[in-house]
C-alpha positions, 0 to 999 in steps of 0.5 A: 736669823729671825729676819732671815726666815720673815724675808724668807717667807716674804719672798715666798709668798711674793714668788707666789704672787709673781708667777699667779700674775705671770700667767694671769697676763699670759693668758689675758694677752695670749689666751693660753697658759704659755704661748711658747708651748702652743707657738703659731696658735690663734688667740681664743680671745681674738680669733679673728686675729689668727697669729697676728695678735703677737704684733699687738700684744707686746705694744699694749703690754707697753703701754701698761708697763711703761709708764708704771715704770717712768714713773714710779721706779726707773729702776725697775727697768731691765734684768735687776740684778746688777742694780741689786749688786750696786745696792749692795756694793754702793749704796750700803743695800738701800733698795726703795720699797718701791721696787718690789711692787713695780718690779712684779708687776712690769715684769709680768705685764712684760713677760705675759704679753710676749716679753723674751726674759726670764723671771729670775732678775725680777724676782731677785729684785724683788726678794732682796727689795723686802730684804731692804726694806724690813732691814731699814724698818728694824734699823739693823747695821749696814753689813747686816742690811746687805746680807738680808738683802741677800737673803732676799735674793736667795729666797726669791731664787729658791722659791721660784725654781724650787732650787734652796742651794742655787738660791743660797750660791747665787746670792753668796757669788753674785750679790755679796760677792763673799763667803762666810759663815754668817753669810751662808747660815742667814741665807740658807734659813731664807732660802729653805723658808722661801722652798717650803712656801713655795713647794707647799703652792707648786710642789716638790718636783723639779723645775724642768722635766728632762729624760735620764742622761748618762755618760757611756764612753770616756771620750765624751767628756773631751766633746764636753770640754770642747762644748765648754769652750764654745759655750763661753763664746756664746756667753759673751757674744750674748752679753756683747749683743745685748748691750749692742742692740740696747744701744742701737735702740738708745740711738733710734728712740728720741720720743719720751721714755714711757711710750718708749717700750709701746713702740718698741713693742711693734718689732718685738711683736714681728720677731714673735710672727716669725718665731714664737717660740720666743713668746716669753720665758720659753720653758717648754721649747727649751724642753722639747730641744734638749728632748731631740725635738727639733733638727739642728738648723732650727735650733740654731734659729733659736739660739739666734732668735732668743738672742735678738728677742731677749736683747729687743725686749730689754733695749725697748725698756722691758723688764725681765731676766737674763738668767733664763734666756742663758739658759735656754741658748745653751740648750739650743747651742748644746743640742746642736752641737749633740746632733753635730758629735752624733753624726761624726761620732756616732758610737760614742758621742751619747745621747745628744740631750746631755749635750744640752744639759751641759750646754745649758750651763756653761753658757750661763756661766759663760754670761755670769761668769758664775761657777759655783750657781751654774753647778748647783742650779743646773742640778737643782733645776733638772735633778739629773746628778749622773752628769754632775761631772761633764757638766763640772769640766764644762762649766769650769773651762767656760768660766775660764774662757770667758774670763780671757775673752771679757773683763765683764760679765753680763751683770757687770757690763750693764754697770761699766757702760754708766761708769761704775766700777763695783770694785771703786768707790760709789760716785761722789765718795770722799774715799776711794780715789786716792792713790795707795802711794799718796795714803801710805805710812813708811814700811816697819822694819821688816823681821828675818826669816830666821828670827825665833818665834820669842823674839818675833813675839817681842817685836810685834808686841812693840810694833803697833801693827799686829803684823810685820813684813818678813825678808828671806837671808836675801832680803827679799820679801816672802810675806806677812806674819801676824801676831795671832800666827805666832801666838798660836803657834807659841801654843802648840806642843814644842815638837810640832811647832815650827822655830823661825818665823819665815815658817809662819810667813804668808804673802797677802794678796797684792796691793801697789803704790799705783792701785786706787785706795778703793780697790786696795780696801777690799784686800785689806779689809780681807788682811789679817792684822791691822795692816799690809805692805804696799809693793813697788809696781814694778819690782814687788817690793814692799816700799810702804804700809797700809792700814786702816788708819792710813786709810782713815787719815785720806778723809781727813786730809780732804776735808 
């Protein structure tokens, strides 16, 4: 716990230091404090110029931040998140120091000089790169490690967009991947210490300033639920585009990677000519859409520009978020979309804001695939509850449809192309690849439904296992009852209690004969007892058990 609020209070202050160098850069390559707010203007410092400067930025921001990042930290290049997720999943939250400080400052070199990302990655990096390394310095256990590194990116969150609960959900569903009490207990302590510093150097007011929405008629939330379900579409289509340009950059560039995001930098800078609204992160043009400041066919522009932007910026090798671009295609998709309901539907479609509110999340969690973070982030971000329901039913129905439209999210996707698997062991790992049916011990002798809780007690007791299959009058398989199950229920009151063990029996998520034994050791890592029944593939029998010894022995029959 005590960690926790010095990693809180490291990643606030880094925040600090993030966003001073942010605009620091903004200015020194732009000459104004957020380009995207004055798009077209002529930079103070080059006047002569006029706004053709945009051409030259992003290729001097380059050759900074390039070679800072070839040389010093490879992994400081793109949106960071899925490297924490790996650091955390693989590599037992082992993130170099080194990170931290490449990190802040290619990411702001990059985002200063016209680089379309957002600056959530960097900063999540970052925290959790604190995280990492105050972890390593007072040798604290590998479980423990992981959870400061998440305490890291929740205080790296919650600073930046003055957002404690988005910060402690995003690092809980996207870093760990897990929740639990210690989990929630630590990263909240960061979180809440990182918001402090923070609002103590940017205030108390919410992230984006956006006018009142309200819901007015009933039908509205069938036009939410349909924006819901384009909105995954687009948070797929983003992730797809993404990788699809990163490769296509892969494929053009042949010189030495340094240089790599300098030449690049010169077909960012002409998306920037024709549309500089894309000029960095893009807070205030996202502001003005979901205000009804521009006509639906430019919006849909943006959502386009923002698109191709963002997926240059990161295939040339920038360094940035993918969290803010999300955002701010769902604004320009649901302001679009707000305009379109408006025309056909104009007595009960509602103020076309809300529209972009909604469609802010939802294509995030589209793209993320994160509920949860959306819900939460999108309330902390704007301070708007009296949406929290359409915004809920839209996020929800995203979700869902990406998950039939992608097995990835766009964290996840980034992992896959090297061949990674988060849910497989790590590259080289003497346990994980083995086959479940080739590790399994011989299946106990099950337990009737019908036997008495006294008699089940007698069985466990002998059996070694802390927990025996349980068969119905049939003999099929109906799940799993544990020995604590039964000795807590030995301790009730006689009346409540139930009499037969099929009562206590519960079905443990499913593990095959023909699953990996990485992917097995998360369901039984989560199994109550010291074991699990394996099925048949094709019939859902159990035909063995898998415990952790069985698990154990797959290392030794290696060696």
């Amino acid at each position: 716990m005590a960690l926790a609020v010095v990693i809180g209070a490291g990643a606030g202050v880094g925040s600090i230091v993030f966003r001073w160098c942010i605009k620091a850069f903004t200015r020194l390559f732009s000459g104004h404090a957020d380009y995207a707010a004055a798009a077209g203007t002529d930079n103070p410092h080059v006047p002569w110029l006029g706004p053709y400067f945009v051409l030259l930025a992003p290729v001097i921001g380059g050759l900074l931040y390039g070679p800072l990042v070839n040389r010093f930290a490879k992994e400081a290049r793109g949106h960071g998140v899925p490297e924490v997720m790996l650091a955390v999943a693989q590599r037992g939250g082992r993130i170099s120091p080194k990170v931290a400080v490449v990190k802040t400052l290619a990411s702001a070199l990059c985002i200063g000089s016209g680089g379309s990302v957002g600056r959530e990655g960097p900063i999540v990096q970052i925290g959790s790169a604190l995280g990492s390394t105050l972890g390593r310095l007072t040798k604290v256990t590998d479980g423990r490690l992981k959870l400061l590194v998440a305490c890291g990116a929740a205080a790296g969150i919650a600073a930046t967009f003055n957002a404690p609960l988005a910060g402690v959900f995003f690092a809980m569903e996207l870093i760990l991947g897990t929740f639990s009490a210690e989990a929630f207990g630590a990263t909240v302590l960061a979180s809440v210490t990182a918001s402090v510093i923070g609002r103590a150097a940017f205030g108390n007011v919410a992230f984006l300033r956006l006018p009142d929405f309200h819901v007015d008629h009933l039908a509205q939330y069938g036009l939410f639920a349909a924006l819901g379900v384009g909105a995954a579409g687009a948070g797929v289509g983003f992730a797809r585009f993404l990788y699809l340009v990163e490769d296509a950059c892969d494929w053009l560039w042949r010189g030495p990677e340094w240089l790599r995001p300098a030449a690049g930098g010169l077909a960012l800078g002409l998306v920037l000519l024709f549309l500089p609204q894309m000029y960095g992160v893009g807070y205030p043009v996202l502001e003005k859409a979901t205000e009804g400041g521009y006509a639906a066919g430019f919006l849909l522009l943006l959502l386009a520009g923002k698109m191709l932007a963002t997926s240059l910026t990161i295939g040339i090798g920038g360094s940035g978020g993918v969290f803010a671009p999300s955002l701010f295609i769902g604004a320009m998709l649901g302001s679009a979309y707000g305009i379109g309901v408006h025309h056909l539907l104009p007595s009960s479609a509602g103020a076309v804001g809300a529209y972009a509110l909604v469609g802010m999340g939802a294509v995030f969690a589209g793209a993320a695939r994160a509920p949860i973070t959306a819900v939460v982030i999108l309330f902390e971000l704007t301070g708007e509850y009296s949406i929290i329901l359409p915004l809920m039913l839209a996020i929800v129905l995203a979700t869902a449809t990406s998950h039939l439209l992608s097995p990835d999210t766009v964290y996840t996707l980034k992992l896959r192309r090297r061949g990674i698997d988060l849910e497989g062991p790590a590259q080289g790992a003497r346990l994980g690849s083995q086959l479940v049916g080739s590790v399994m011990d011989p299946l106990p002798t099950p337990l009737p439904a019908s036997t008495t809780l006294a008699d089940s007690a007698a069985l466990l007791s002998r059996s070694g296992h802390g927990a025996l299959p349980v068969v119905d009058d049939a003999g099929a398989y109906i799940g799993v009852v544990t020995a604590q199950a039964v000795a807590e229920a030995l301790a009730e009151e006689p009346q409540a209690a139930p009499t037969r063990v099929g009562r206590l029996a519960e079905p443990p998520a499913p593990v095959t004969a023909d699953q990996s034994l990485a992917q097995a050791l998360n369901a039984l890592l989560a199994a109550a007892g010291t074991g699990m029944p394996v099925l048949d593939p094709g019939h859902g029998e159990p035909v063995g058990w898998l415990s952790h010894q069985s698990a154990l022995r797959a290392v030794h029959a290696r060696t």
